[in-house]
C-alpha positions in Angstrom: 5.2 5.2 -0.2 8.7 4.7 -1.2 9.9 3.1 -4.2 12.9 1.9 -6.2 12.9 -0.4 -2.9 14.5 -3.7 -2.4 11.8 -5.2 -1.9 8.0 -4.4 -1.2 6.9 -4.6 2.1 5.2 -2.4 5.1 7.9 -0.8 7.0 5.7 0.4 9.3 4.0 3.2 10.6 5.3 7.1 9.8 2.7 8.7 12.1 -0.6 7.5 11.6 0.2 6.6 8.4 1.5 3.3 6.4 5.1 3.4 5.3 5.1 0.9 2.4 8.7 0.0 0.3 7.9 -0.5 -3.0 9.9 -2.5 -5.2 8.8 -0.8 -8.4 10.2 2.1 -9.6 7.3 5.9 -9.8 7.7 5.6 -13.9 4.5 5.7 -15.7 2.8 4.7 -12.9 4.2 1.5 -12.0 4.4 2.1 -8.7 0.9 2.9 -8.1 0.0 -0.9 -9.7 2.4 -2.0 -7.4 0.6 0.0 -4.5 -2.5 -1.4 -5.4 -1.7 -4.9 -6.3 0.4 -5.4 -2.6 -2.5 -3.9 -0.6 -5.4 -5.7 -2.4 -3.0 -8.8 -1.6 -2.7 -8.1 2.2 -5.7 -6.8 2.9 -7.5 -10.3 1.0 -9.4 -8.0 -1.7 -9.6 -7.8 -5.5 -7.1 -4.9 -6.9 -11.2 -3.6 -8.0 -11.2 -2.8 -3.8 -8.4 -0.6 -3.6 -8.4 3.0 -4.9 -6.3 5.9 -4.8 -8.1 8.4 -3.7 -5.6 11.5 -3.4 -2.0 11.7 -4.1 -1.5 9.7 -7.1 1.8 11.7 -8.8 2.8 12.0 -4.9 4.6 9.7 -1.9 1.4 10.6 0.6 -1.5 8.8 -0.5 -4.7 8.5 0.5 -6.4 5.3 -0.3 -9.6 3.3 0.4 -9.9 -0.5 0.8 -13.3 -1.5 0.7 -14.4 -4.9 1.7 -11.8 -5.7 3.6 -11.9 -8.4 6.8 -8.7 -6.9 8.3 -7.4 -3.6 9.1 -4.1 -1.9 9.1 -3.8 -2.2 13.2 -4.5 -6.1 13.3 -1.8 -6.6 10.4 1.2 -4.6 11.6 0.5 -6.1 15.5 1.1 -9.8 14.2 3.0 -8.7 10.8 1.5 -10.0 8.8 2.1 -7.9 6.1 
């Protein structure tokens, strides 16, 4: 995770992990409701379905989507995201 972005998108993969650009700024966890609210977005499941798992005060997350009809693979091979 990055923010204080220009803008939030995926930027990718940093390993086997998602690089994600946050737009919102790591005060008082704003960029954590950004985190959530993007991925629930792109992965087409209620901000309820995504949870931080490890990492919250960190830029390496760990996070769980449940529900979710798509995966990370499918959306960064025809960005969708």
């Amino acid at each position: 995770m990055q923010p204080g972005a220009a803008r939030t998108a995926i930027a990718g993969l940093h390993g086997e992990r998602l690089k994600v650009r946050l737009a919102a700024r790591a005060v008082d966890g704003a960029a954590n409701e950004a985190l959530v609210g993007f991925l629930a977005a792109a992965f087409g499941v209620a901000r309820r379905d995504v949870v931080i798992l490890a990492g919250e005060r960190a830029r390496q997350k760990r996070v769980a989507i449940f529900g979710s009809p798509r995966d990370a693979a499918q959306l960064i091979s025809r960005n969708q995201i």
